[in-house]
N, C-alpha and C positions, 0 to 999 in steps of 0.2 A: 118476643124475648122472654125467657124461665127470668125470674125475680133473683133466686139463689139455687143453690147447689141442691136444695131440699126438694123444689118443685121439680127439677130435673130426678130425681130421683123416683118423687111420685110418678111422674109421666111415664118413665122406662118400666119400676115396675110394678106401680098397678095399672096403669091402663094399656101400655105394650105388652106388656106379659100377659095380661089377660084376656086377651086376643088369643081364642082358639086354635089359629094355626100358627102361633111363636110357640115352639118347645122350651127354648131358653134366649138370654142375651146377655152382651155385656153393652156397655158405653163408655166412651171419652170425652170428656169436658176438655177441649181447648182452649184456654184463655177467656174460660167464662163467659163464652160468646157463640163458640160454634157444639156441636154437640155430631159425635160419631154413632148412631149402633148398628151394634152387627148381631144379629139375629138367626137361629138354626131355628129352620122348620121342616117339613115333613111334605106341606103343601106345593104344586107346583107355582110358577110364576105368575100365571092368571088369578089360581085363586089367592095367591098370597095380596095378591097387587092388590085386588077386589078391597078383600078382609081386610088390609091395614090401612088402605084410602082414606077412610075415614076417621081414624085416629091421626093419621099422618098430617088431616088437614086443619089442625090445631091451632088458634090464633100464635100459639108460641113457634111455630114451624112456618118459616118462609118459604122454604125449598127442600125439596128431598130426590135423592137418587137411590133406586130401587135395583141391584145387580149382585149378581152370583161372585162371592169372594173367590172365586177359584177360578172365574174369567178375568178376573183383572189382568188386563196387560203392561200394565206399567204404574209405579206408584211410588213417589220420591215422599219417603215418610223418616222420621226421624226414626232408629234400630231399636227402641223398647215400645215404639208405636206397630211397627212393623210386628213384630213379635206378638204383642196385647193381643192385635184383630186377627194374623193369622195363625198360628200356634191353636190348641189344639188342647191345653194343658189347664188343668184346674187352677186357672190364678183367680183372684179379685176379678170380681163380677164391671167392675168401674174403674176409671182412670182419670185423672187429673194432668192438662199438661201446659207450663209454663213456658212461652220463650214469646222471643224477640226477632223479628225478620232482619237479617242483615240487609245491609243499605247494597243500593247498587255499588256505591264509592268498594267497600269492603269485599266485597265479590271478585272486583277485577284483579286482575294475575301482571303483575310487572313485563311478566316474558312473552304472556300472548298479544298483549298492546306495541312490545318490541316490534313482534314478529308480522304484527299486522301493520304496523308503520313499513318494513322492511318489504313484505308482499302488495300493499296497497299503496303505500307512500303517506304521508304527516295528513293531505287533507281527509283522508279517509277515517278518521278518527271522529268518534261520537263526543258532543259535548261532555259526558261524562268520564270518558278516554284521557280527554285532555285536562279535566279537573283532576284528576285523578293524577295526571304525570306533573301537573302544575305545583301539587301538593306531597308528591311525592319525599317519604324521608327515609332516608337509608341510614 
C-alpha cells in the first residue's frame, strides 16, 4: 500500500515513466486504496510485459492486470472514469475518485422482486428480496 497521494505519484512518474518502453501515462486513485494506470507505449506485449514486470512488482502493488484498452470487452465504470482512461484528449495526467458502493438493499427495484414473486412465486425470494419488501416505504 502507497502511504499518500505523493508516493503514488512518485511511483507513476518517476519510476513508470522511466521505463523505457512507456511513452506516457496517466492514473486513478480510487478511494486512496486502488490505483488505475494506463499507459501508451510503442513496445509490443512481450516486451512491455518483460520491461514493466519488474517495476510492477513493487512491495506497494499487490496485483496487476496487464491488457490492450482497445480490447476491453466490457467495463461498468462510473462516465468521467470512462472518459479519463479512454478519451484520447489532453486532460490531467491523474484522477482522484470518491464514492461509496451502494448496498445490495438500494440496488433492488420494487417491480422486478414484484415480477419475480409473480414468475417464481413468494419462496423464490432471496433473503435480501424479502428484507427489502419487509422494509419497504412508499
Amino acid at each position: 500500500m502507497f502511504d499518500d497521494h505523493e508516493d503514488i505519484e512518485f511511483y507513476c512518474n518517476e519510476v513508470l515513466l522511466n521505463n523505457p518502453v512507456v511513452k506516457k501515462l496517466k492514473f486513478i486513485v480510487e478511494n486512496t486504496k486502488n490505483l488505475i494506470i494506463i499507459l501508451d507505449s510503442d513496445s509490443n506485449h512481450e516486451e512491455l510485459s518483460k520491461s514493466l514486470h519488474k517495476d510492477l512488482l513493487d512491495q506497494n502493488v499487490k496485483f496487476y492486470f496487464l491488457f490492450r484498452k482497445d480490447e476491453v470487452v466490457s467495463a461498468n465504470l462510473p462516465e468521467e472514469v470512462k472518459e479519463f482512461i479512454f478519451s484520447d484528449s489532453k486532460q490531467e495526467h491523474f484522477m482522484v475518485i470518491q464514492y461509496s458502493k451502494r448496498s445490495r438493499l438500494e440496488s433492488l427495484d420494487l417491480d422486478n422482486v414484484l415480477e419475480k414473486i409473480k414468475r417464481d412465486g413468494i419462496d423464490s425470494l432471496t433473503k435480501d428480496e424479502k428484507n427489502f419488501l419487509d422494509n419497504f416505504d412508499y
